[in-house]
C-alpha positions as CSV (number, residue, x, y, z in Angstrom):
1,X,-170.2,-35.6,61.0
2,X,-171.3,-37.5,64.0
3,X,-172.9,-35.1,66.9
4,X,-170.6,-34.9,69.7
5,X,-172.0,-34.1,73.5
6,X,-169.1,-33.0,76.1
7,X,-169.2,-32.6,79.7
8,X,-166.6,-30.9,81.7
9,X,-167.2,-31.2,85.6
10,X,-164.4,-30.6,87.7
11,X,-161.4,-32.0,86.0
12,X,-163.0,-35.0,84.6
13,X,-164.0,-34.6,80.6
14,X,-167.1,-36.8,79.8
15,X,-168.1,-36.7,76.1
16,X,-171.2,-38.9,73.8
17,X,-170.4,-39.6,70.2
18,X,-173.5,-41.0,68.5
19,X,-172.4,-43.3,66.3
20,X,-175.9,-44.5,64.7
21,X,-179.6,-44.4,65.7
22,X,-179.1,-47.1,67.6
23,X,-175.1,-47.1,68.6
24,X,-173.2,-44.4,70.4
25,X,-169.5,-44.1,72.0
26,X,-169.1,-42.8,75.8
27,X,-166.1,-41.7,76.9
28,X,-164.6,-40.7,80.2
29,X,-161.2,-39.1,80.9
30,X,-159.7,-39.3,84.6
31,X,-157.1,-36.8,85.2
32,X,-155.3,-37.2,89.2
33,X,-157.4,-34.1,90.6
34,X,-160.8,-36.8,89.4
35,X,-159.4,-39.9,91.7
36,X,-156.5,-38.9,93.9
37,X,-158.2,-37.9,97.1
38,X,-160.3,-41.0,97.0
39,X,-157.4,-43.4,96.6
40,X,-155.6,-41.8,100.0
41,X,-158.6,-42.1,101.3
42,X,-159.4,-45.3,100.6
43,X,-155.2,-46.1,101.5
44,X,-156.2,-44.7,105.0
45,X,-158.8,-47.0,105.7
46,X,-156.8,-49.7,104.8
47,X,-154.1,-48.8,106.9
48,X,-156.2,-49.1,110.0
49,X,-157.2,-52.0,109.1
50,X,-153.6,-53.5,108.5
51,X,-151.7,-55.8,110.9
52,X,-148.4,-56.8,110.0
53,X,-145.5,-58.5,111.6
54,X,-143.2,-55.6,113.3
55,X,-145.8,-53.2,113.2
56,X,-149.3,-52.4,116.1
57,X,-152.5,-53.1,114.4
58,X,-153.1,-49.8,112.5
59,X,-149.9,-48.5,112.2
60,X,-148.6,-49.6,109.2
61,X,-146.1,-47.0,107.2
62,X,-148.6,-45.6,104.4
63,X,-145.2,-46.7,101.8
64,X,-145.7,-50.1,102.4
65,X,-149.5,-50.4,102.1
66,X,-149.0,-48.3,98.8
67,X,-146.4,-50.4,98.1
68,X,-148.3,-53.5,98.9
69,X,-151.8,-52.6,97.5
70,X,-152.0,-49.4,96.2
71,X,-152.5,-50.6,92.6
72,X,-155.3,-52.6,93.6
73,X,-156.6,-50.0,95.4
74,X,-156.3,-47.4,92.8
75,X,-157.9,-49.9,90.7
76,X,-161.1,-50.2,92.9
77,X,-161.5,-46.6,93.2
78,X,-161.1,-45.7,89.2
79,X,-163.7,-48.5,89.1
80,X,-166.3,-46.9,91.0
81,X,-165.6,-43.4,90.3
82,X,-166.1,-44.7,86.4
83,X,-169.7,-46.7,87.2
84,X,-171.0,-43.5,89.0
85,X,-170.3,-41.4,86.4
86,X,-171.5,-43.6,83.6
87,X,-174.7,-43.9,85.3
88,X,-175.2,-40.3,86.4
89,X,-174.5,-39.2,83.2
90,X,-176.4,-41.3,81.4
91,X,-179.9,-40.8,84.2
92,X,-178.8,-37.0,84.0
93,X,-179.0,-37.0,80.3
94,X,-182.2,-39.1,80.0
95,X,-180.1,-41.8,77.3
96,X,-182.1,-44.9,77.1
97,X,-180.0,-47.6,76.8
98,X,-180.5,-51.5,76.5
99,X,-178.0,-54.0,78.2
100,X,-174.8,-51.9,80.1
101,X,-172.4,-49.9,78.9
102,X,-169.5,-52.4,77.0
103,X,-166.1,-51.1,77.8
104,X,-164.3,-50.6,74.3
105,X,-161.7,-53.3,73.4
106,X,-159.5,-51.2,71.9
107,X,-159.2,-49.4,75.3
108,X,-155.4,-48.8,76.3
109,X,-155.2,-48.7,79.8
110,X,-151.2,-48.6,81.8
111,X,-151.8,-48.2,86.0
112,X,-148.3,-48.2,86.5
113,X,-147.5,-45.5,84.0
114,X,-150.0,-43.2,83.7
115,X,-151.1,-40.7,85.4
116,X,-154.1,-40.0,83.1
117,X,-156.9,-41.8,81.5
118,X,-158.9,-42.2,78.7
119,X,-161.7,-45.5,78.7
120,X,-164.0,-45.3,75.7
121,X,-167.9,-47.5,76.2
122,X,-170.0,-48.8,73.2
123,X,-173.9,-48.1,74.4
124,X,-176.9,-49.7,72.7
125,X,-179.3,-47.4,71.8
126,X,-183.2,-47.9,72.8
127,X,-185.4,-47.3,69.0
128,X,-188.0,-44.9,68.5
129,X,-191.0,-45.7,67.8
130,X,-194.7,-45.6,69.1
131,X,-197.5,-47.8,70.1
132,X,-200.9,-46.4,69.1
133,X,-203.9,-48.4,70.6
134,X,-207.7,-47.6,69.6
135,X,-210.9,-49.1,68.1
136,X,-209.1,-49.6,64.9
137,X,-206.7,-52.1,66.7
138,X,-208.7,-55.1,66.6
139,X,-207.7,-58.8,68.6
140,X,-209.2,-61.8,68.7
141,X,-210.2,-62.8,72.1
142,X,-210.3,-66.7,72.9
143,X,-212.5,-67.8,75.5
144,X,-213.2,-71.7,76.9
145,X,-216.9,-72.5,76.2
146,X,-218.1,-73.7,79.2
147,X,-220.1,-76.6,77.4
148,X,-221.8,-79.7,79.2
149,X,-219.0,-81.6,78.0
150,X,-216.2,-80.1,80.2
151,X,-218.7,-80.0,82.7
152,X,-219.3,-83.4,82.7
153,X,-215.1,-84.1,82.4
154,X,-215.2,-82.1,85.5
155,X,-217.8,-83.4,87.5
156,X,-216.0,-87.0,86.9
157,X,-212.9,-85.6,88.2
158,X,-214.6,-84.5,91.7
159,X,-216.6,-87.6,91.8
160,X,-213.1,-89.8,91.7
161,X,-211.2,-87.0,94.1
162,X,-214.2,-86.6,96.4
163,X,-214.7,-90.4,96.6
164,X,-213.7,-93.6,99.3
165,X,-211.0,-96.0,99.6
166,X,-212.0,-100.0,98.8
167,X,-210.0,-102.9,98.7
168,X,-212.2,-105.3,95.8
169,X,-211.1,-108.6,95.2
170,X,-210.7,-108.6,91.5
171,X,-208.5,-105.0,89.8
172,X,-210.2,-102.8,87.4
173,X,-208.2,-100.6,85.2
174,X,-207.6,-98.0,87.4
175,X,-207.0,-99.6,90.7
176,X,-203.9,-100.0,92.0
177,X,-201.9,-103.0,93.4
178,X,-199.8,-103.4,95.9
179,X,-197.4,-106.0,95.4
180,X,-193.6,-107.6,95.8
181,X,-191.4,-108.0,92.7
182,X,-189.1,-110.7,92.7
183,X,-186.3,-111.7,89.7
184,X,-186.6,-114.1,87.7
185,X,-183.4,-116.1,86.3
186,X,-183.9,-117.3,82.1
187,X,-186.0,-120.6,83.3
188,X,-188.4,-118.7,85.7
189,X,-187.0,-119.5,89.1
190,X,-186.3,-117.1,91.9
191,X,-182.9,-115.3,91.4
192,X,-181.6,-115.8,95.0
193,X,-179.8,-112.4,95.9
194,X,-181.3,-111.2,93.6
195,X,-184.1,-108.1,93.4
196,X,-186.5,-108.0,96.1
197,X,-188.7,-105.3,96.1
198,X,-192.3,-104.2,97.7
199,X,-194.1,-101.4,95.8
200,X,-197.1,-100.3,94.2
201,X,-198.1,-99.7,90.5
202,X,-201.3,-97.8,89.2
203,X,-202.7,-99.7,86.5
204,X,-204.4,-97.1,84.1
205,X,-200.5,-94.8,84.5
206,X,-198.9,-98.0,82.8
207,X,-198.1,-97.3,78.7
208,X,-197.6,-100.6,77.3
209,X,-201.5,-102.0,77.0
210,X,-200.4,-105.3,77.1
211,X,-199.4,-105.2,80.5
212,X,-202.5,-103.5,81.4
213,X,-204.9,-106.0,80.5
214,X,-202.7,-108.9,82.1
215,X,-202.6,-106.7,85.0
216,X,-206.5,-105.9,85.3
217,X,-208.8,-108.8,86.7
218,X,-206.1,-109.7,88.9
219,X,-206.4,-111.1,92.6
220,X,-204.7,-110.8,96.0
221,X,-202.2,-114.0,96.2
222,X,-201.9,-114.2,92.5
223,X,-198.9,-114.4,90.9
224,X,-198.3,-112.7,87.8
225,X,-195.0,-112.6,85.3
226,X,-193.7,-110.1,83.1
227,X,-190.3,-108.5,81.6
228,X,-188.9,-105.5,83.4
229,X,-189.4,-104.0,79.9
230,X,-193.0,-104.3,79.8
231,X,-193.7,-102.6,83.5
232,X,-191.3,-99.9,83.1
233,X,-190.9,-97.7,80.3
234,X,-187.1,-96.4,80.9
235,X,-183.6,-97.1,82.9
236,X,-185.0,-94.4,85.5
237,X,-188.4,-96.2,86.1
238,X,-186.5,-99.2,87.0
239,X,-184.2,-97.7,89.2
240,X,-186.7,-96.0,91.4
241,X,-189.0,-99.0,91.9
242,X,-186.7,-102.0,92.0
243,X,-184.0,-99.7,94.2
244,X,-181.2,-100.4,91.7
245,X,-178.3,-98.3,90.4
246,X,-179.2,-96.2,87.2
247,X,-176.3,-98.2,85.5
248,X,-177.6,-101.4,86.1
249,X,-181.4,-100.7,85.6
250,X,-179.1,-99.5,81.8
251,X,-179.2,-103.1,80.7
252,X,-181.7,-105.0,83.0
253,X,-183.8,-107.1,81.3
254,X,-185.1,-110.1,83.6
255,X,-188.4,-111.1,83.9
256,X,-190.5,-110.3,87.3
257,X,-192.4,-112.0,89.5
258,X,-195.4,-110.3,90.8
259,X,-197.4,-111.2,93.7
260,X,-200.5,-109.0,94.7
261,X,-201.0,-108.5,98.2
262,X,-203.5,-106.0,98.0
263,X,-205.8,-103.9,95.8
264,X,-206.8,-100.3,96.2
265,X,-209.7,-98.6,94.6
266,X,-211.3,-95.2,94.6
267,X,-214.8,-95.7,94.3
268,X,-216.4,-92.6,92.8
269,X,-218.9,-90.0,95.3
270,X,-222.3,-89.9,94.6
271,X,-223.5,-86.4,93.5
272,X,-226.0,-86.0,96.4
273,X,-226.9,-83.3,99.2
274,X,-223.4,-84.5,101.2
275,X,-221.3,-83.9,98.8
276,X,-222.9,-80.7,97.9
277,X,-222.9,-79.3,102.0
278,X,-219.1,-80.6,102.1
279,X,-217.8,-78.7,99.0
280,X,-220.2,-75.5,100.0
281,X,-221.9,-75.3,102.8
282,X,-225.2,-76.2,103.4
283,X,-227.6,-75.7,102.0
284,X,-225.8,-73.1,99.6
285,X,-226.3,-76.2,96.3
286,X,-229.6,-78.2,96.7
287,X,-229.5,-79.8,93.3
288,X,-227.1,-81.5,90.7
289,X,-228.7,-78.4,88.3
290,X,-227.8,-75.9,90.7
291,X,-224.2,-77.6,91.2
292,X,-223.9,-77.5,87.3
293,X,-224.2,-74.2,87.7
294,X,-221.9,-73.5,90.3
295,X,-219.1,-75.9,88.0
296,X,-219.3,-73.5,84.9
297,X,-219.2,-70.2,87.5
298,X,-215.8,-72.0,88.9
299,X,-214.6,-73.0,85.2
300,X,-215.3,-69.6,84.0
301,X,-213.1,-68.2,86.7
302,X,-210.5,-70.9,86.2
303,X,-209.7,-70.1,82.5
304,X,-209.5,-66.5,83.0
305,X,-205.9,-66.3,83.6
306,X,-205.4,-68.5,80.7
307,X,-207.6,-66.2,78.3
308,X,-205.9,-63.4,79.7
309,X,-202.4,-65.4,78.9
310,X,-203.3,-66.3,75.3
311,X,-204.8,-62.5,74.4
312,X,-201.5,-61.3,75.5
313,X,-199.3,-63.9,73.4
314,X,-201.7,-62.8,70.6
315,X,-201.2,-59.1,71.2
316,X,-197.7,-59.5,71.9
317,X,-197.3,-61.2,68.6
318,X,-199.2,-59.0,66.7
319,X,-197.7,-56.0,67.5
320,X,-194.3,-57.2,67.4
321,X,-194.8,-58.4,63.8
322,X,-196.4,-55.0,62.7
323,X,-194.0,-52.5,64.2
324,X,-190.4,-54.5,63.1
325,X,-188.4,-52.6,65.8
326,X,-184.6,-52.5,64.8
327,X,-182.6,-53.1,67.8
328,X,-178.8,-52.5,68.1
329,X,-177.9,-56.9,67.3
330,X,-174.4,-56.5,67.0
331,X,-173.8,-54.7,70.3
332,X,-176.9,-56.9,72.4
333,X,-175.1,-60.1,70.9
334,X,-171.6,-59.0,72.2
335,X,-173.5,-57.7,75.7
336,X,-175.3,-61.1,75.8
337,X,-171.2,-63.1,75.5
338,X,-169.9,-60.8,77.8
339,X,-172.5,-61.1,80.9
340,X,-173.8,-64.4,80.2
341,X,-173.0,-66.7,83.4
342,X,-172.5,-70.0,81.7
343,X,-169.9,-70.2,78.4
344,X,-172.2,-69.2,75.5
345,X,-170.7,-70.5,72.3
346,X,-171.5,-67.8,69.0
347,X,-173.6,-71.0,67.3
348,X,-175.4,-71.2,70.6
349,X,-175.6,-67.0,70.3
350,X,-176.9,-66.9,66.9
351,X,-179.5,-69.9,67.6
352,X,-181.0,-68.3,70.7
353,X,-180.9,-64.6,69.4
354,X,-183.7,-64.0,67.6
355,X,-186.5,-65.6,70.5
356,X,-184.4,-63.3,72.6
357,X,-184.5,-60.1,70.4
358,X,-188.3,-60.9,70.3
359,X,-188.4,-60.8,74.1
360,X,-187.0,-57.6,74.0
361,X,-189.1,-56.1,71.3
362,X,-192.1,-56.6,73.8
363,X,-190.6,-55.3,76.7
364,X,-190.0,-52.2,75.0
365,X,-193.8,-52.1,73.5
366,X,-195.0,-52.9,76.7
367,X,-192.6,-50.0,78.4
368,X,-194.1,-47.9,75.5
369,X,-197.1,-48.5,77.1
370,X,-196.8,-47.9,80.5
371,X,-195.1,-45.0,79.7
372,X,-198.1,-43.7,77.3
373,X,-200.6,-44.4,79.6
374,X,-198.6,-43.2,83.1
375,X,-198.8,-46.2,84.5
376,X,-198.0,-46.2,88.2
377,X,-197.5,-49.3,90.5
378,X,-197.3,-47.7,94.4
379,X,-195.6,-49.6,97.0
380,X,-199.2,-50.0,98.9
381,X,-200.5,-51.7,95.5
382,X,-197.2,-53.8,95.9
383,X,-197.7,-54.4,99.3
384,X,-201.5,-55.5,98.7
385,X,-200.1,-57.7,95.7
386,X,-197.7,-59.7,97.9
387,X,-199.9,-60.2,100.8
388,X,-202.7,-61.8,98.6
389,X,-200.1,-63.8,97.2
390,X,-199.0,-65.0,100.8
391,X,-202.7,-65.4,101.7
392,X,-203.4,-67.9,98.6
393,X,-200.5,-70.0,99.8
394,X,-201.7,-71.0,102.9
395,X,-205.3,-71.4,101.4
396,X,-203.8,-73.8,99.2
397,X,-203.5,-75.8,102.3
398,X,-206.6,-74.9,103.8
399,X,-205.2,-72.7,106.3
400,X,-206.0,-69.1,107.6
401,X,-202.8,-67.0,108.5
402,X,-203.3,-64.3,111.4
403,X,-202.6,-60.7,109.4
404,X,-199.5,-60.4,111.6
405,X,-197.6,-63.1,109.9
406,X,-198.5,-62.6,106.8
407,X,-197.5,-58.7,107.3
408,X,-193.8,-60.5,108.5
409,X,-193.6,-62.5,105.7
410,X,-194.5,-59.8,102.8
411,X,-191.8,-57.6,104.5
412,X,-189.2,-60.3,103.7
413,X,-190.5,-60.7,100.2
414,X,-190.7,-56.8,99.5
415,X,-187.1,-56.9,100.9
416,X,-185.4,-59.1,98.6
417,X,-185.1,-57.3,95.6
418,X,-185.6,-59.9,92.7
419,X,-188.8,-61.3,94.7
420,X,-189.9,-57.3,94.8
421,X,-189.3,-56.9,91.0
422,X,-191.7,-59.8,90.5
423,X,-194.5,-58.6,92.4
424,X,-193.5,-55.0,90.7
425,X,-193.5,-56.1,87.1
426,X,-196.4,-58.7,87.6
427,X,-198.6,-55.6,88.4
428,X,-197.3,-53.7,85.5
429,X,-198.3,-56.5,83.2
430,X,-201.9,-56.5,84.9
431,X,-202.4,-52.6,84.1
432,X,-200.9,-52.9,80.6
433,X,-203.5,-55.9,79.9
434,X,-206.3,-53.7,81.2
435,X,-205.1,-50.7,78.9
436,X,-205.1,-53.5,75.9
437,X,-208.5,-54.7,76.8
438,X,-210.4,-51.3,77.2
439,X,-208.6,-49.3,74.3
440,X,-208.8,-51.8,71.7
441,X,-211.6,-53.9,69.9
442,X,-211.7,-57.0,71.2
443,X,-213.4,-60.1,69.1
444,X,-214.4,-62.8,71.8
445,X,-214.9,-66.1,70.5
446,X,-215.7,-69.1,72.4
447,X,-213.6,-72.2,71.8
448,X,-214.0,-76.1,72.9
449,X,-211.4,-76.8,75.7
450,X,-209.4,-78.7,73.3
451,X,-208.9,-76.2,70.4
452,X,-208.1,-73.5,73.3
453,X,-204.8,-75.7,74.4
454,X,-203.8,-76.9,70.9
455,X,-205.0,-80.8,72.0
456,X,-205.8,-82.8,69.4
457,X,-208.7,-84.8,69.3
């Protein structure tokens, strides 16, 4: 026999049926003593509310707004007399649940005949299981090596963003030309009415290698001709720089004329004292070594949120894998149809499921965690989170914000509850990875740049 929980409070008769380890049935009878002083309640308040022809604002006969609404009304009420207790019940009780309560469909419900009422919830049980974490767990810990490669890769990258504007006579292959495209009918000559357009095209972002190299060495005034198939690589390209409907770009085909009118060029900085007083002050870097240096310091810091990131997928992985945790499918899958926003077919269900499930098997490890480890997040830590956050915004466009704005805006973030959730649950996460990296072993091993993302050479 299955365990059976019952509540009595007041009139109303609350009972838990555990079904399975992971399943269990809720159900909650309403008698009139559980809903009846709420519904004339809530029948005053709409009476004083009413305005109807015949009758002053307010004074409505309580018969015809029962008439009118009181179905709807009792509704409403039996609505959120059932949510509170479903929720205080299951708090009160300490049940942990995943999804919502589903209400039963076998649940036999008659407003305008009944006085009394039985509905019956399917709950999805949370597993048990624990999360030990010691020397003996052991994870491999990918770092970047910071080698004179990337260094170089980067130090070209601030050279070209660092460097100034020229206009040369003859294009390389990463200048770019400005220039005015006009169509071409089958025998070369200008289409009149036809597409006129004045734009600009970056030589080295061009695919098709042919049209690079007849594109590089050109000059202003010349005049060069391709297909619209060789300068663009799709109907969207073509739309966007010729300034013609989607459906036409579809099937257009012409050939182009293309007259340069100017060239652009980005000639590279010179790694000298300058440069070295712009990016930090001077006399902070007084020598391409000492800028080296400075480059793999920056690096260094730039790839730590990614080797955090990738220890975590590798953890979360892990530990998913080794602990297997049965969840409660059937009921999640018919949760995820019910609440689901957009129409979820059950072939879309069943192909989706198991990343989902996955998902959810880390959530609860890391909630394992946290709970393990009683780990806090205070609204001052939140507060401290969110203004940093506000702070790195406007440095991103070099800009200092006075304290008492940036105090205004955390207040509207902190406000708004998914925006606090984030901030909340990104601090989690940061204490669970420090838990992770000071209670297990941790195998650092340095990686090229390119085996780190999964590029291939």
């Amino acid at each position: 026999m299955h365990p059976l929980y019952l509540l009595k409070k007041n009139n109303m008769n609350i009972s838990k049926k555990d079904i399975s380890a992971l399943n269990a049935e809720l159900s909650i009878t309403l008698a009139p003593a559980d809903y009846e002083v709420k519904v004339e309640n809530a029948i005053k308040k709409v009476q004083k509310q009413a305005a109807l022809p015949g009758f002053r604002p307010g004074k409505v006969p309580v018969g015809l707004i029962k008439k009118q609404h009181g179905k709807s009304i009792l509704v409403d009420e039996i609505n959120k007399i059932l949510n509170e207790t479903l929720y205080n019940y299951i708090n009160e009780n300490k049940i942990e649940i995943l999804g919502n309560p589903m209400p039963k469909e076998d649940n036999k419900i008659d407003f305008d005949s009944q006085k009394e009422w039985t509905f019956n919830y399917e709950l999805g049980l949370t597993p048990q299981f624990d999360v030990k974490l010691d020397n003996n767990q052991s994870f491999v810990y990918n770092k970047v090596k910071i080698d004179d490669e990337l260094v170089e890769k980067y130090l070209k990258d601030v050279k070209r963003n660092y460097g100034k504007p020229s206009n040369p006579e003859v294009a390389g292959a990463r200048d770019v030309l400005y220039i005015d495209i006009v169509e071409l009918d089958a025998e070369n000559n200008i289409v009149a009415g036809g597409v006129f357009k004045s734009t600009s095209i970056g030589i080295d972002r061009l695919k098709n290698e042919a049209t690079k190299a007849k594109l590089t060495g050109a000059k202003v005034v010349d005049k060069i001709v391709l297909n619209a198939n060789d300068l663009y690589d799709s109907a969207v390209d073509k739309s966007m720089s010729l300034g013609i409907d989607k459906e036409v770009a579809e099937n257009f085909n012409s050939n182009l004329q293309l007259t340069v009118r100017n060239i652009a060029r980005m000639e590279d900085a010179e790694l000298n004292q300058e440069l070295f007083d712009k990016l930090y002050g001077a006399g902070t870097v007084n020598s391409l070594e000492e800028f080296k240096d400075k480059i793999k310091g920056e690096l260094a810091l730039m790839f730590e949120q990614d080797t955090d990131r990738k220890f975590v997928e590798i953890v979360e992985k892990t530990l998913v894998e080794k602990l297997n945790i049965t969840l409660p499918d059937d009921f999640l899958k018919r949760w995820l149809m019910a609440v689901n926003e957009k129409p979820l077919t059950k072939e879309q269900l069943e192909a989706e499921y198991p990343a989902y499930a996955k998902s959810m098997q880390w959530k609860l490890i890391e909630n394992k965690i946290i709970k393990n480890n009683e780990i806090t997040v205070t609204a001052d830590e939140a507060k401290e989170e969110a203004s940093n956050y506000v702070r790195s915004q406007f440095a991103r466009y070099g800009q200092v914000p006075d304290e008492t704005e940036v105090a205004k805006i955390v207040q509207g973030i902190l406000t708004k509850e998914q925006e606090a959730q984030k901030i909340f649950e990104g601090l989690y996460s940061k204490k669970v990875l420090d838990v992770l990296k000071t209670s297990c072993k941790l195998e650092t091993k340095e990686v090229s740049y390119n085996e780190f993302f999964g590029i291939k050479d």
